[in-house]
FIMI-222050 format. One record per residue (C-alpha): residue number from 0; y, z, x. Coordinates in nm, 2 decimals, padded with zeros to 4 digits, always signed. Example, Ala and Ser with C-alpha at 12.3 -4.5 7.8 and 13.67 -1.06 7.14 Angstrom:
 seq     py     pz     px
   0 -00.45 +00.78 +01.23
   1 -00.11 +00.71 +01.37
end
This chain:
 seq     py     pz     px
   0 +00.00 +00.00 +00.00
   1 +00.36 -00.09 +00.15
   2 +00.62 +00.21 +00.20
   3 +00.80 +00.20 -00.12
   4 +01.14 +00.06 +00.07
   5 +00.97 -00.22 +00.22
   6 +00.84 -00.29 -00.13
   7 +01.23 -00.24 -00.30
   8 +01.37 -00.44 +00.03
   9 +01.09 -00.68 -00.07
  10 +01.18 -00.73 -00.45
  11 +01.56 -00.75 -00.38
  12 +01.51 -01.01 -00.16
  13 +01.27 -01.22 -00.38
  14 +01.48 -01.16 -00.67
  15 +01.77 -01.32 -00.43
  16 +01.52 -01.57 -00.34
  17 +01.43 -01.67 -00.69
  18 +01.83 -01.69 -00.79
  19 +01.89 -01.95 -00.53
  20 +01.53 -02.15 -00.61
  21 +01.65 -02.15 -00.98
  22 +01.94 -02.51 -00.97
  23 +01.98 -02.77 -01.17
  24 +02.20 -03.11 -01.09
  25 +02.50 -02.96 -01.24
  26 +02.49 -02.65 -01.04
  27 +02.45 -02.74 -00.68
  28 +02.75 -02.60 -00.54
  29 +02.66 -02.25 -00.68
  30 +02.26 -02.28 -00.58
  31 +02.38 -02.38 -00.19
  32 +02.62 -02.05 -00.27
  33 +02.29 -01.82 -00.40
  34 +02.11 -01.96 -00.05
  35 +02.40 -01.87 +00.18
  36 +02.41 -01.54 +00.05
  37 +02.04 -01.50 +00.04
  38 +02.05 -01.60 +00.42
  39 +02.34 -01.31 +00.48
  40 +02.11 -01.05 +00.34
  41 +01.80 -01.16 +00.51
  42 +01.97 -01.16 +00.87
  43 +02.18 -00.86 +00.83
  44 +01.81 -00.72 +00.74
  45 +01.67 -00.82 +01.07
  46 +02.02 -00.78 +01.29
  47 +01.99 -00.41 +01.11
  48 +01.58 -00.37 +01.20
  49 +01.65 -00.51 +01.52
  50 +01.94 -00.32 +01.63
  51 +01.72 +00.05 +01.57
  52 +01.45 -00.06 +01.74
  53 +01.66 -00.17 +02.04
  54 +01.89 +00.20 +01.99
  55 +01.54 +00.37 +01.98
  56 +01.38 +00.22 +02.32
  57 +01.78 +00.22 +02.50
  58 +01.75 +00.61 +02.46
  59 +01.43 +00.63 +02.50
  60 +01.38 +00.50 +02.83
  61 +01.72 +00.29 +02.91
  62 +01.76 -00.13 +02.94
  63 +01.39 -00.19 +03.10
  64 +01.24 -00.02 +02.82
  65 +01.47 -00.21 +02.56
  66 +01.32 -00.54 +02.69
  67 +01.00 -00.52 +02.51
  68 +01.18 -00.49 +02.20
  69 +01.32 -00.79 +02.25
  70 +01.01 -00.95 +02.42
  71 +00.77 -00.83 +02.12
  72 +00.97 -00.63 +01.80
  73 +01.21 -00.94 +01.75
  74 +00.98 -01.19 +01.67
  75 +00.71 -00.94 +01.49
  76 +01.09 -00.87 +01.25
  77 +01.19 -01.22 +01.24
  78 +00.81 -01.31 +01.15
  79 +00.81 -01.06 +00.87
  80 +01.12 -01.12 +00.70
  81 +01.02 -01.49 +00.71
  82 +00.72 -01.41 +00.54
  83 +00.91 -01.24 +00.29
  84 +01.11 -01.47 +00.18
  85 +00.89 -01.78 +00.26
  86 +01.21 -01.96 +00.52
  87 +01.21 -01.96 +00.87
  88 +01.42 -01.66 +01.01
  89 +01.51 -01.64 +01.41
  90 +01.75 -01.64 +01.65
  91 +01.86 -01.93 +01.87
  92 +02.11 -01.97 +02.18
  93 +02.27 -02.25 +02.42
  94 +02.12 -02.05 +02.70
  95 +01.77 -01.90 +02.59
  96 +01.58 -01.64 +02.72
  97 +01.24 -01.73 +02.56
  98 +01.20 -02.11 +02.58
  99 +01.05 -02.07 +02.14
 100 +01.40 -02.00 +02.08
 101 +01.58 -02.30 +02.26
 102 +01.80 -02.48 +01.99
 103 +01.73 -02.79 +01.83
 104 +01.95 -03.06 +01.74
 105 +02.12 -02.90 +01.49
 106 +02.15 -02.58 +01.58
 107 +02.29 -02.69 +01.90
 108 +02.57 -02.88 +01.75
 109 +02.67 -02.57 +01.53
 110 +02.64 -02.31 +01.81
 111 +02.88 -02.61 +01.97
 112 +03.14 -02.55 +01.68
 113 +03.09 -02.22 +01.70
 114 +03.24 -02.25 +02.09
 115 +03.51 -02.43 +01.96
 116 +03.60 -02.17 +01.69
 117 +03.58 -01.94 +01.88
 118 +03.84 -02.09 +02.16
 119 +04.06 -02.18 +01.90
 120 +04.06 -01.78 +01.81
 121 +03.85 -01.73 +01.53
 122 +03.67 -01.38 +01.47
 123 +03.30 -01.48 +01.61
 124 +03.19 -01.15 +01.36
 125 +03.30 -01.39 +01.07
 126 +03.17 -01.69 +01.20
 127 +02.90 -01.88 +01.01
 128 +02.79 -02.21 +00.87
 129 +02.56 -02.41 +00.64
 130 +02.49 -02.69 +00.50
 131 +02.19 -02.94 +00.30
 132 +02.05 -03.16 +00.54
 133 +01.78 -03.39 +00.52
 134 +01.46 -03.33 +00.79
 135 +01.18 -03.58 +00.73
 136 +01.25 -03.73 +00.45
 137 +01.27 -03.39 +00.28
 138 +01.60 -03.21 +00.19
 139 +01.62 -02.85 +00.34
 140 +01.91 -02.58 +00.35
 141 +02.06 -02.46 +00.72
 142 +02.24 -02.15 +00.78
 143 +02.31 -01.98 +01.08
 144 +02.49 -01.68 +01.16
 145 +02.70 -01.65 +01.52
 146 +02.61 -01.32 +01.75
 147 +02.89 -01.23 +01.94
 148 +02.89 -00.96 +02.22
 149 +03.18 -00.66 +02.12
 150 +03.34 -00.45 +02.38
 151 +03.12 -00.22 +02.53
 152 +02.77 -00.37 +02.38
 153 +02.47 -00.25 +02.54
 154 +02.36 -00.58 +02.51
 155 +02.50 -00.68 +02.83
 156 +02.31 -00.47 +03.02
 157 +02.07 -00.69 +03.00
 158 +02.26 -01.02 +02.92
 159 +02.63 -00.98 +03.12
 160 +02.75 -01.05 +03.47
 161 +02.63 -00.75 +03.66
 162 +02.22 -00.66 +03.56
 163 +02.05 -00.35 +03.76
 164 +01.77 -00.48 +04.02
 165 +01.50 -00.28 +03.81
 166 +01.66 -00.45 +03.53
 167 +01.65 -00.82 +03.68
 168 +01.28 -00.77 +03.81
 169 +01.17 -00.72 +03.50
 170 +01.34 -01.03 +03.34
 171 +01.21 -01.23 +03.59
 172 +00.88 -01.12 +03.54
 173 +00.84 -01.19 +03.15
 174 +01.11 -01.50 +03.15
 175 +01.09 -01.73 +03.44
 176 +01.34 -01.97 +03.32
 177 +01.55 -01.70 +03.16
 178 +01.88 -01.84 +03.09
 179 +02.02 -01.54 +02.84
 180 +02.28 -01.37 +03.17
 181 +02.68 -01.42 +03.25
 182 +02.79 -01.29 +02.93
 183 +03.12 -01.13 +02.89
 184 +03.21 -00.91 +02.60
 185 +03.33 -01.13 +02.36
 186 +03.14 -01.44 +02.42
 187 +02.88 -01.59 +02.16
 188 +02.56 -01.52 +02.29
 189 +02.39 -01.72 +02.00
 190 +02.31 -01.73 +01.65
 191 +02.06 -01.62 +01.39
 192 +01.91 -01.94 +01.19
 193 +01.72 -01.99 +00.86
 194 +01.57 -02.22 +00.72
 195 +01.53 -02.33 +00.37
 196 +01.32 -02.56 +00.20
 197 +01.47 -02.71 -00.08
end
């Protein structure tokens, strides 16, 4: 039997899911509405998960320790949530640390935008986008969701300009072609994506 919130966090979501299944041809514009805010709750569900399991292992043994949360919770959450809601939810960057999340065509040219936005001053918190496009002949709904790095994020212990040797050996280790360092606060260091079918 599921833990009663996972079953509530489970019925809210379908119940979002089935608002944003439920269109007709005169109501496009408001089911593309219902699926962009679907895709808020969903990621703010996993940037929420993802965020106390990465507290939890910080204080529980500092940035090595948080890597595995990364390395293994992250995609156990995203995989859940995706399961969920029947989409696909993850996370996506210009400079990956796991290869699975390089960006695809379209993500890349968002997370491009998103650059652009964000030199032209927009608040990278706020920044988001989506859209209908068509993927194989089939007609699917895109969202994604920028992640920016605030002032003081803990993130960058593992992701900025200056990692700790223990730190680096470790990334190394697990991510040969790790990409995911240089950040400054401030910077985009990606984006949560979702997709829906249509």
């Amino acid at each position: 039997m599921k833990p009663f919130k996972l079953v509530i966090l489970a019925a809210c979501l379908a119940a979002v899911n089935a608002q944003a299944d439920d269109m007709s041809a005169n109501d496009t514009e408001t089911s593309i509405q219902a699926r962009a805010q679907a895709s808020r709750a969903a990621i703010q569900n996993f940037a929420q998960s993802l965020q106390g399991e990465l507290q939890a292992a910080m204080k529980a043994g500092g940035p090595v320790n948080a890597i595995s949360v990364c390395q293994e919770q992250a995609p156990a959450i995203a995989a859940s949530i995706s399961d969920i809601q029947g989409w696909e939810v993850a996370r996506t960057s210009l400079k990956p640390r796991n290869p699975g999340n390089a960006a695809d065509a379209w993500e890349r040219g968002v997370l491009e935008s998103f650059e652009e936005r964000r030199a032209a001053g927009e608040d990278v918190a706020k920044m988001e986008h989506f859209e209908v496009v068509e993927n194989n002949g089939a007609q699917e709904f895109r969202y994604m969701k920028a992640i920016g790095i605030p002032a003081n994020a803990p993130c960058l212990a593992c992701h900025g300009t200056k990692i700790a040797p223990e730190v680096s050996a470790k990334l190394k280790a697990l991510y040969p072609d790790d990409q995911a360092v240089g950040y400054n606060a401030g910077d985009i260091r990606g984006a949560f994506t979702v997709r829906q079918p249509m």
